[in-house]
C-alpha positions in Angstrom: 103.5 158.2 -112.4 105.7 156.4 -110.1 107.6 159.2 -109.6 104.9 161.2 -109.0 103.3 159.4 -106.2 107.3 159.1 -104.4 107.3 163.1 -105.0 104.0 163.2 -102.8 105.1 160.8 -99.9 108.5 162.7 -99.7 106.1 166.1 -99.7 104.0 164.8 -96.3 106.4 163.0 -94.5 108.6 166.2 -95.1 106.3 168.5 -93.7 103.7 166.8 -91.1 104.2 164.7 -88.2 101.6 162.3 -89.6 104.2 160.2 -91.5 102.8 157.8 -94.1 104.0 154.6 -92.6 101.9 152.5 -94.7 100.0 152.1 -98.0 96.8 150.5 -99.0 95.8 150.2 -102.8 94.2 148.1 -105.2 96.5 145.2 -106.4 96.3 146.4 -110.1 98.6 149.5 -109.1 101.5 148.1 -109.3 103.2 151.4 -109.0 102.3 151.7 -105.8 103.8 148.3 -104.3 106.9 149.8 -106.7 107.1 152.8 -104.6 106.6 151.6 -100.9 108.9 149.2 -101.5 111.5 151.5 -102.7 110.4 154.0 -99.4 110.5 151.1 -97.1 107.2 151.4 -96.4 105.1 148.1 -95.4 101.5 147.7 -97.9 98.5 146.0 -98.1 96.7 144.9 -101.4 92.5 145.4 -102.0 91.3 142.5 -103.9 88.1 143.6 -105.0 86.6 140.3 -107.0 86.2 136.9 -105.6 89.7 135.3 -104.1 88.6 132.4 -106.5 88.9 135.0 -109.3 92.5 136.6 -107.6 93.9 132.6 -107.4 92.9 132.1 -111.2 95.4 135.0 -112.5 98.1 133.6 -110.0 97.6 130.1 -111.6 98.3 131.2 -115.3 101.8 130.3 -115.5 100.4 126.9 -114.2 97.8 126.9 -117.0 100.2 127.6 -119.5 102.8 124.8 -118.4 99.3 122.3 -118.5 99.0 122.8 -121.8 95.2 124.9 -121.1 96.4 127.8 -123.0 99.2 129.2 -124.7 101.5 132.4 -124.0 98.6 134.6 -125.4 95.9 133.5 -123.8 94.6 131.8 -126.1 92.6 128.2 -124.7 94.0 124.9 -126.4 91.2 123.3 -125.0 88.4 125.2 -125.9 85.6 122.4 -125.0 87.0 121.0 -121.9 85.4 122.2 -118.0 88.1 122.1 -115.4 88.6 122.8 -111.8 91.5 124.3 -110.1 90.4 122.5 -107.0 87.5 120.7 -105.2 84.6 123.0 -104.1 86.2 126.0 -106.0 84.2 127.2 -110.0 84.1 125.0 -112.8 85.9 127.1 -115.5 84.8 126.7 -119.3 88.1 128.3 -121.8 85.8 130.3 -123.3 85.0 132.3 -120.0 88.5 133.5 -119.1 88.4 136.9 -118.2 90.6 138.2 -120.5 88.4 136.9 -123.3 84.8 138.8 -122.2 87.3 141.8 -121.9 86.1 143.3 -125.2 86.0 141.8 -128.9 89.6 142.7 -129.7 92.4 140.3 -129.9 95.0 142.9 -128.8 92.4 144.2 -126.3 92.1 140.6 -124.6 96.2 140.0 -125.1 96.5 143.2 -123.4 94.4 141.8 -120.9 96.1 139.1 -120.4 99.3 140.3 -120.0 98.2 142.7 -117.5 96.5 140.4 -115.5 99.5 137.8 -115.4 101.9 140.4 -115.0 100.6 143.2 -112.4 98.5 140.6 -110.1 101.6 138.4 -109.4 103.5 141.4 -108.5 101.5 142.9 -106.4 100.9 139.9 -104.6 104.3 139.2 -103.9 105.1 142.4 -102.9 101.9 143.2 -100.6 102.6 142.5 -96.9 98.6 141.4 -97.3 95.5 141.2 -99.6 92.5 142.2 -98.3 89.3 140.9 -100.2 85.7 141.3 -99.8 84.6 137.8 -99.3 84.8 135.1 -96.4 86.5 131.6 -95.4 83.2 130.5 -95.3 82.1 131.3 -99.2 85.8 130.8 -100.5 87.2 127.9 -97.9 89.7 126.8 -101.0 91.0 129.8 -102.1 91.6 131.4 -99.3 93.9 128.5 -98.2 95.6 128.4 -101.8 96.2 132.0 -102.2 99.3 133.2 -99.4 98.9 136.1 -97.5 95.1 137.0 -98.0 93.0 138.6 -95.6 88.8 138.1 -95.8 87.4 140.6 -94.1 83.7 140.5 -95.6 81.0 140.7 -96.8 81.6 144.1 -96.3 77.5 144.5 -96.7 76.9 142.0 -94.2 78.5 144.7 -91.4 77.5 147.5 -90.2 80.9 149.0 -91.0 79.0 150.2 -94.6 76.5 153.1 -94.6 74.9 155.2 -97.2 76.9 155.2 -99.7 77.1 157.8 -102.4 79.5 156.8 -104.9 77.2 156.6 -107.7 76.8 157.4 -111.3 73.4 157.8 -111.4 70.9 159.5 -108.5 68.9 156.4 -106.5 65.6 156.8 -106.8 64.2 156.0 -103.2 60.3 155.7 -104.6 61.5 151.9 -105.0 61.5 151.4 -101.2 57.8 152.3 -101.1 56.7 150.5 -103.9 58.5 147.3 -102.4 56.1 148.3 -98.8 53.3 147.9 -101.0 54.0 144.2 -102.1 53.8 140.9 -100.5 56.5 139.1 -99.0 58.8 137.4 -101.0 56.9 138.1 -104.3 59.2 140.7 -106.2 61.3 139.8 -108.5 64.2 142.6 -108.9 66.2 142.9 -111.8 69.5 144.8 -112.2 72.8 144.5 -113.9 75.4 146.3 -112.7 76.9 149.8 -114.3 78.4 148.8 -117.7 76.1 146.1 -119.0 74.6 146.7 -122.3 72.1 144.6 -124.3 71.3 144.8 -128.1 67.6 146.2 -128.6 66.2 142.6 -128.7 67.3 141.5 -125.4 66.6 144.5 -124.0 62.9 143.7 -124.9 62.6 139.5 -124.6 63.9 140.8 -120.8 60.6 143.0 -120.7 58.6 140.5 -122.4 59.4 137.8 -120.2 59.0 140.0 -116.6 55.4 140.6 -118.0 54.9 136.4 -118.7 55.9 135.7 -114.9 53.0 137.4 -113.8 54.7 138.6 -110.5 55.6 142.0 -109.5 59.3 143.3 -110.6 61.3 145.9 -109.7 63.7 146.7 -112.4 66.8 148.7 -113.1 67.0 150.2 -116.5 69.9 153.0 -116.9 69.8 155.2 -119.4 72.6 153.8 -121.3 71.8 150.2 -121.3 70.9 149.7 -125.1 74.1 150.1 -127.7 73.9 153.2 -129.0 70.0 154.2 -128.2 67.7 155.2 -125.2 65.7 152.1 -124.2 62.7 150.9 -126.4 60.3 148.8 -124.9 57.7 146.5 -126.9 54.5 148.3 -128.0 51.9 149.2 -124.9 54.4 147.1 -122.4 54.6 150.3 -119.6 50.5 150.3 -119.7 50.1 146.5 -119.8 52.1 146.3 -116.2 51.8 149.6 -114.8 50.5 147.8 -112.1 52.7 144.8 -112.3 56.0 146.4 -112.1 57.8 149.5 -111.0 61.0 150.4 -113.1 63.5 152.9 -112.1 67.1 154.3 -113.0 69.3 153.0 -110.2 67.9 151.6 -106.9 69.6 151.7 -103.3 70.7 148.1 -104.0 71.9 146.4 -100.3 68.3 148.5 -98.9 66.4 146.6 -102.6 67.9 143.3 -101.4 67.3 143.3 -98.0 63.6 144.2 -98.2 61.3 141.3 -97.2 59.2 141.6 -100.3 62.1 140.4 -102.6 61.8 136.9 -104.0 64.6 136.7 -106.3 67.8 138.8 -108.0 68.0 138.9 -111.7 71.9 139.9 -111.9 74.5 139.9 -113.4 76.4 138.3 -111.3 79.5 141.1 -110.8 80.6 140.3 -107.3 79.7 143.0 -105.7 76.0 142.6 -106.5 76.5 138.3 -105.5 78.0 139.0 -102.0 75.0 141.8 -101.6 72.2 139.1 -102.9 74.2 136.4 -100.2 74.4 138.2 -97.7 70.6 139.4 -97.4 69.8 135.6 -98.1 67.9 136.2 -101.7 68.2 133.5 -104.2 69.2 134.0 -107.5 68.8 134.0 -111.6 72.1 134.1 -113.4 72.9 136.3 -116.1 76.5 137.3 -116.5 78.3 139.2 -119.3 81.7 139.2 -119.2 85.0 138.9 -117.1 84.6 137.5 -113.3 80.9 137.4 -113.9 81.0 133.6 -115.0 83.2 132.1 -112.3 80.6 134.3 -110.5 77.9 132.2 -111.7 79.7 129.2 -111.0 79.8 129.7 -107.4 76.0 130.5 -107.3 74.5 127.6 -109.6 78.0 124.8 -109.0 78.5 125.5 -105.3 76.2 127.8 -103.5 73.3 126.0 -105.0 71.7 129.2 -104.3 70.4 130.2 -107.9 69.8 128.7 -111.5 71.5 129.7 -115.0 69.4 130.9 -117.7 70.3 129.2 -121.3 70.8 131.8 -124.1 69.4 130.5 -127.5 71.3 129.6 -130.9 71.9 133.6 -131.4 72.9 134.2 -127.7 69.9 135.4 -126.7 68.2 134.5 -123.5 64.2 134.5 -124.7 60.9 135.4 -122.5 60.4 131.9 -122.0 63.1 131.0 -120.8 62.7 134.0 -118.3 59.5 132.8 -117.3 60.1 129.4 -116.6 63.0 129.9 -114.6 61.6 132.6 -112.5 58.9 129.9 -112.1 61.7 127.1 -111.3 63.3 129.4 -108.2 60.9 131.1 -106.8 58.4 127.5 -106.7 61.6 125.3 -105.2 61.9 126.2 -101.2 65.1 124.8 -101.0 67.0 128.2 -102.9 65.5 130.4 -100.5 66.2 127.8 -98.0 69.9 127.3 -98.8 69.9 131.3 -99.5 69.0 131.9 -95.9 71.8 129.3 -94.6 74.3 131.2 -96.1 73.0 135.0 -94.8 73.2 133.1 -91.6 76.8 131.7 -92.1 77.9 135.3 -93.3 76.5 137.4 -90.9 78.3 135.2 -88.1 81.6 135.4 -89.8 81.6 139.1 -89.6 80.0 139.3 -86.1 81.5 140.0 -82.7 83.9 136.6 -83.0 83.7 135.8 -86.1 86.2 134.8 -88.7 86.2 137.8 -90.8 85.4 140.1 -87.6 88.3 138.6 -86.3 90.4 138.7 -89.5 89.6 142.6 -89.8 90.7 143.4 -86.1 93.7 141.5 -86.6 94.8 143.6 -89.4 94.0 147.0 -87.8 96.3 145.9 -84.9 98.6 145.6 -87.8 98.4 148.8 -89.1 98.6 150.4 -85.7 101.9 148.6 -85.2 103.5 151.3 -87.7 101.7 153.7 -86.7 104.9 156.7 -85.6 
């Protein structure tokens, strides 16, 4: 592959005068850094998680030499909450990454080695690491991690249109169903592209929606039950046909920024977070695996901009619990009110002035400096 992608630079800057004079790629290619280095040619690193996330995989040799875990992975501590610094996630062992990557050992060492490996060598090699967050969300991390660049919320800006890179079609009904309601009385549900519950999740979520009483919007993919097509609980779709609208995929940042939404049911990828923050909508925690905990962490821990919801003895988070949560948020002021403060502090940061605005500019000049 290397070779490959050194074949295909040679090829253009061979035979157009637009030279490649620089290269932008996700830090997980490492091959890429490999190559521009070998050209000569300056890069810049996407980071596309939370920097809190990025400065976690940068501490592991760190971890290791604390005694937290051992060359594998594998937590020595498994009980014991930590911080890397003040105002950054609490971290429980049993939420590393590497260990919601899957249920195989070799798939999570794999993990592991990948993410301690290929991260740090990106990062040293990267002129600069662009990520989709703020000073403002991440103050800490930004000033532990060198050479990184926040130049978000990307959805707080203008700079993002309609975008189409989708799996599944949107279904734009959703938009006027949400018209329909009152303000700030939706609750909407989604959960990302990959999550998947077991059939009885699948229906305490349903059950519990129904308990709230309030009118849902929800996101139900096709694929979203192991190994079946979704089953819902005898005569629920009649029972709320007038409570709830449910739909395949939803124009998410248009969903969350209609004044009709009370609350985001999510699992917490970052993506969907920095979407919920930046259109001020408080939330209800449900994450799954990988960055989707430290996720949580900065919503509940630091935000304080959403509740967790407690899974039983089997893992299973139960209708009740749905309801009274939902209840908890939506009756407290002060989520929406601290949810609103932090729209506010976003949406300055990447205005005319602002420290991301700002940050963003800066690096464009950058690029323009090689520009032949």
């Amino acid at each position: 592959m290397p070779g490959h992608l050194k074949e295909l630079i040679d090829k253009v800057n061979g035979s157009d005068d637009d030279k490649i004079s620089c290269a932008l790629a996700d830090i997980s290619l490492g091959l890429a850094f490999d190559v521009a280095a070998e050209l000569g040619i300056p890069t810049a690193g996407l980071w596309p998680a939370s920097m809190f996330q990025l400065m976690f995989f940068l501490r592991i040799p760190k971890l290791i030499e604390d005694g937290l875990i051992d060359d594998n992975g594998t937590p020595l501590m498994k009980h014991k909450m930590f911080q890397l610094s003040p105002m950054t996630p609490v971290v429980h062992p049993m939420n590393f990454a590497w260990l919601n990557f899957g249920n195989s050992p070799s798939t999570q060492k794999f993990m592991f080695d990948f993410l301690r490996l290929i991260n740090n060598k990106a990062v040293e090699t990267a002129d600069w690491v662009l990520y989709n967050s703020s000073s403002e969300l991440e103050p800490q991390a930004c000033n532990l991690v060198p050479k990184v660049l926040p130049i978000g919320p990307l959805s707080a800006t203008n700079r993002v249109g309609n975008l189409s890179g989708n799996f599944w079609s949107k279904d734009p009904t959703c938009l006027q169903w949400l018209n329909q309601q009152s303000p700030g009385s939706v609750i909407y549900v989604a959960f990302g592209s990959s999550t998947v519950f077991d059939e009885m999740q699948f229906q305490e979520l349903a059950l519990g929606l129904e308990l709230t009483k309030k009118p849902f919007l929800r996101v139900v993919r096709e694929d979203i039950i192991k190994g079946k097509h979704q089953f819902y609980p005898q005569g629920f779709k009649e029972r709320v046909s007038n409570q709830g609208k449910i739909v395949c995929w939803a124009p998410q940042v248009a969903v969350l920024g209609h004044s009709s939404i009370a609350c985001f049911i999510s699992h917490c990828g970052w993506y969907s977070t920095i979407e919920g923050v930046s259109n001020g909508v408080p939330f209800l925690c449900w994450p799954y695996f990988f960055d989707q905990f430290l996720n949580e962490s900065y919503i509940y821990d630091i935000w304080k901009v959403g509740l967790k919801l407690e899974r039983d003895e089997r893992g299973t988070i139960r209708k009740e619990e749905i309801r009274t949560k939902v209840e908890q948020l939506v009756g407290d002021e002060n989520f929406k009110t601290r949810a609103v403060e932090l729209k506010q502090m976003v949406t300055k940061s990447v205005g005319e002035g602002g420290n991301s605005d700002k940050t963003f500019k800066n690096f464009v000049d950058w690029l323009k400096s090689y520009i032949k």
